[in-house]
C-alpha positions in Angstrom: -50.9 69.4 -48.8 -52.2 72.5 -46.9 -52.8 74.1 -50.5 -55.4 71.9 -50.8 -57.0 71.9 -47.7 -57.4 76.3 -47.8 -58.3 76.2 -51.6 -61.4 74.2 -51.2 -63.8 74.4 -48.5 -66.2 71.4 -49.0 -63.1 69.3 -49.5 -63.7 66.4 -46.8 -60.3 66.5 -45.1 -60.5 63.0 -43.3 -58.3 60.7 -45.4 -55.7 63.4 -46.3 -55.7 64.0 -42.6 -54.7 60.7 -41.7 -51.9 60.2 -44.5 -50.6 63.4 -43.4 -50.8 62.6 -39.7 -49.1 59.4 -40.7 -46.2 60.7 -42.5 -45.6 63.5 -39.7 -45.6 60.8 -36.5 -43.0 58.6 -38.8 -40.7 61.6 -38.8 -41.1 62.6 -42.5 -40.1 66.6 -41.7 -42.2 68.2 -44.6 -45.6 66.4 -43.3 -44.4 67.7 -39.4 -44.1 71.3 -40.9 -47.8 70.9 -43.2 -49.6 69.4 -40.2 -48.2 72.4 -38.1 -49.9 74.5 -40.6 -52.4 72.8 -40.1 -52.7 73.1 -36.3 -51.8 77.2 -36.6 -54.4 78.4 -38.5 -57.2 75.8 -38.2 -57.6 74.0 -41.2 -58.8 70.3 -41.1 -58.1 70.2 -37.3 -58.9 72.2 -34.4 -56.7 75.3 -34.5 -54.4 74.6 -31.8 -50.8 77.0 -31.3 -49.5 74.9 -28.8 -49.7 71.6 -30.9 -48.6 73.9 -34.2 -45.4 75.0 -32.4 -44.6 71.0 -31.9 -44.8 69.9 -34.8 -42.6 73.4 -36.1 -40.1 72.2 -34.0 -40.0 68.6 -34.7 -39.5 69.8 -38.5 -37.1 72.6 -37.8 -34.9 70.2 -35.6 -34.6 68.1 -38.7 -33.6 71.4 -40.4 -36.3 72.0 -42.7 -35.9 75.9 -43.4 -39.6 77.1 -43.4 -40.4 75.2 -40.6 -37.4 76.9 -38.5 -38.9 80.1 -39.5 -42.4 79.0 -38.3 -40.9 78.2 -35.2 -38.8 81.5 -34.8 -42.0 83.5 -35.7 -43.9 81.3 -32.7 -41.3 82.2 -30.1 -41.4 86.0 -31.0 -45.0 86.0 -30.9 -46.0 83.7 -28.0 -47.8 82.0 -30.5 -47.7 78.5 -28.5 -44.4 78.4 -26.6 -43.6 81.3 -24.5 -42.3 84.5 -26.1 -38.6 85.0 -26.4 -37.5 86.9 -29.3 -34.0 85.4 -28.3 -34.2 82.2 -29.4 -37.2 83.2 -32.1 -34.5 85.1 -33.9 -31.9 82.4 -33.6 -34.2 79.6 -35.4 -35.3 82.7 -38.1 -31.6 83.1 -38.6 -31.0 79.2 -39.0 -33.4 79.3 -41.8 -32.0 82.6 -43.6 -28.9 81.3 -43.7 -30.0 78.2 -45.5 -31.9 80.5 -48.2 -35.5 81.0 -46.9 -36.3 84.0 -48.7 -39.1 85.0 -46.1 -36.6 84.2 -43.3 -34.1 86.7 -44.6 -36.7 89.3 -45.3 -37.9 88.6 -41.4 -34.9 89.2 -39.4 -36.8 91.8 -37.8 -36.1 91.7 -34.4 -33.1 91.7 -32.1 -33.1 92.1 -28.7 -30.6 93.4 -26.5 -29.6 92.0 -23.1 -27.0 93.7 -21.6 -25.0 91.8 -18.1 -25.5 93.7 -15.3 -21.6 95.2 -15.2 -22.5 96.6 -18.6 -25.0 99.5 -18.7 -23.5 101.6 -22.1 -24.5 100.7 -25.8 -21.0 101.2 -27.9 -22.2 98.9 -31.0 -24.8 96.4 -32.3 -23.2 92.8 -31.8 -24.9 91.7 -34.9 -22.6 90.6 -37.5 -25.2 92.5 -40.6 -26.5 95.3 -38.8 -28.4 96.1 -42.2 -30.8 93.5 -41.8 -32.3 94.8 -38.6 -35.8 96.1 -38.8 -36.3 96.5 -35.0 -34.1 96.9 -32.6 -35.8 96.2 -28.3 -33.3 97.2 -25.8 -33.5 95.5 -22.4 -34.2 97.7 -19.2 -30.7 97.9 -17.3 -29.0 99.7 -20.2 -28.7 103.7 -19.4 -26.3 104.9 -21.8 -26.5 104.5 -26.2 -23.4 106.6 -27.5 -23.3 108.1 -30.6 -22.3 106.0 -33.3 -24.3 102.6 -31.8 -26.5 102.2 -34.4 -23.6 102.3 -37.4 -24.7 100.5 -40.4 -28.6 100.2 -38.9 -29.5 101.3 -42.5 -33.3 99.0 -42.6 -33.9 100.2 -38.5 -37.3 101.6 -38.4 -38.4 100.6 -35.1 -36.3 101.3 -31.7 -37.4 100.8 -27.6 -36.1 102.5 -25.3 -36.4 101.7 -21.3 -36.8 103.9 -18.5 -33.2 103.0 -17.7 -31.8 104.9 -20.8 -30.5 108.3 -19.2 -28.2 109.2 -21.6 -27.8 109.2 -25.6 -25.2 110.4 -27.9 -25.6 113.1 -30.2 -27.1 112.0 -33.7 -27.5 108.7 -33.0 -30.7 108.5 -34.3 -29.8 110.7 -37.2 -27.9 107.5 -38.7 -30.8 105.7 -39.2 -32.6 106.7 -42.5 -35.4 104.2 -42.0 -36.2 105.1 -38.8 -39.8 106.0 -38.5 -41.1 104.6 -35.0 -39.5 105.4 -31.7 -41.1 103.6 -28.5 -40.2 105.4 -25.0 -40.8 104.2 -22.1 -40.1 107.1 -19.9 -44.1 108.6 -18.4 -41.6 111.9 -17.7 -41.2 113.2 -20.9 -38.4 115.4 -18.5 -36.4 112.8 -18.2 -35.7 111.9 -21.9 -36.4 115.1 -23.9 -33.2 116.7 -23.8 -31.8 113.1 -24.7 -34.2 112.5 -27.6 -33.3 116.3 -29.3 -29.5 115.2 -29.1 -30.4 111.7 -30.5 -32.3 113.2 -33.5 -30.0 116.2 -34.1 -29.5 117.5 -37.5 -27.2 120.2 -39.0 -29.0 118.4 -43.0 -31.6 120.9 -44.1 -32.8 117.4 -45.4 -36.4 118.3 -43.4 -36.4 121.5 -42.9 -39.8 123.7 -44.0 -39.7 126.2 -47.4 -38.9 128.7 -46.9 -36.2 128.2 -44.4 -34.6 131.7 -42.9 -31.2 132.0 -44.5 -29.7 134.2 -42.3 -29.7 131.7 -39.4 -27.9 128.6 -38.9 -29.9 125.7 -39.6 -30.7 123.3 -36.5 -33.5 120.4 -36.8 -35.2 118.5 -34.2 -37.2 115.2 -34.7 -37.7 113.1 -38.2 -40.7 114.0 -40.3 -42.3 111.0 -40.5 -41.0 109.9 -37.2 -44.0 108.7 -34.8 -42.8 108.7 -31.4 -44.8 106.5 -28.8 -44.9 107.1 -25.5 -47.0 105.8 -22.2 -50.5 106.0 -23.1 -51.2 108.4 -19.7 -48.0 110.9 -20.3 -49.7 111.7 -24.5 -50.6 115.1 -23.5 -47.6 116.1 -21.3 -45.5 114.7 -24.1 -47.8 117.0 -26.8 -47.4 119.9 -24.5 -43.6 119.8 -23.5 -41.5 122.6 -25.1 -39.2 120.1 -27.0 -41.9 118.1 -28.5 -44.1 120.7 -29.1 -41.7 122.5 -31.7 -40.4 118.6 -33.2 -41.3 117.5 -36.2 -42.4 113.9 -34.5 -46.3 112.6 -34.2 -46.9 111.6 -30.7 -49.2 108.8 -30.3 -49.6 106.8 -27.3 -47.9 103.1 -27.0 -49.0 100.2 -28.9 -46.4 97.5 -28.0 -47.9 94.8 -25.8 
């Protein structure tokens, strides 16, 4: 149904409207996804998140797959309900378990809320780490121990709060994909130290050519790393003694 509405522009929507409207209000679950579409991006109605997000969930409560992902993408995004990447990634993982191929190629966020009594990061409670794209930890966590991110093999996006103090030696190292790292910290003080054990390397797998071999190889920082950071700290970031010898790009923060 929405085919047709995007694929011609002079098509007078009116009749299909009301059929579809129909269909939806009597509960049938593919015509409660299509009029969501409808809603989302503004074809044959008023584009409307709010109402999209609805009729998303009316579908995805009757367990139509592509509708739970619609959903899940709404509550990551805001898009009509407010943001919680929580439950956003719960209704994407309904509908990747029941084969929705872009569901499964969208797990791509996971958030991590850690109780108050528990301030260290020992593992990812995610039964296929693999499938994680983007990893937000919540403020309140100040330690991530070496070994944390085992098996984060797809991770190319991490956040890190101001209340990380601490972080284990190649942590980041075990993350081949990893090519964005978002700090928090304005200090760059406070977290360089932590960031140069985190990104540790004894793998000549970056180093420049030549590389002097009569010393011991040591690397900081991921070549096509871009680290982001506060937008006001970019310079003291650029200019700090650590980052000035990394191989990251420093740019300032783009998260919202």
């Amino acid at each position: 149904m929405i085919e047709n509405f995007t694929n011609n522009s002079e098509h007078n929507y009116s009749t299909e409207m009301l059929h579809l409207c129909k269909a939806a209000e009597e509960g049938n679950a593919e015509a409660q996804y299509h009029l969501g579409l409808c809603y989302f991006v503004g074809v044959g109605v008023k584009l409307n998140n709010v109402t999209a997000s609805e009729w998303f969930g009316k579908a995805a409560e009757q367990g139509l797959p592509k509708a739970q992902y619609s959903l899940g993408y709404c509550y990551i995004h805001g898009l009509g309900v407010q943001k919680d990447a929580s439950i956003g990634y719960e209704w994407i993982k309904r509908a990747a378990e029941q084969g929705e191929i872009t569901a499964q190629r969208s797990l791509n966020i996971v958030e991590i809320k850690i109780p108050f009594d528990k301030k260290v990061l020992k593992s990812i409670d995610f039964d296929k780490p693999s499938l994680i794209d983007s990893l937000i930890l919540s403020e309140g966590i100040e330690t991530i121990q070496t070994g944390a991110l085992t098996g984060c093999t797809s991770l190319y996006r991490i956040v890190i709060p101001k209340s990380v103090k601490s972080i284990g030696e190649c942590a980041f190292t075990i993350c081949p994909s990893l090519s964005e790292i978002h700090i928090l910290h304005e200090n760059p003080d406070v977290i360089a130290e932590e960031i140069a054990d985190a990104t540790y390397s004894t793998e000549p797998s970056y180093m420049c050519d030549p590389y002097p071999e009569d010393e011991p190889y040591m690397e900081f920082g991921f070549e096509n790393t871009t680290l982001f950071v506060p937008a006001q700290s970019v310079d003291a970031y650029r200019k700090h003694e650590f980052f000035e010898q990394c191989n990251f790009h420093i740019e300032a923060e783009t998260l919202s």
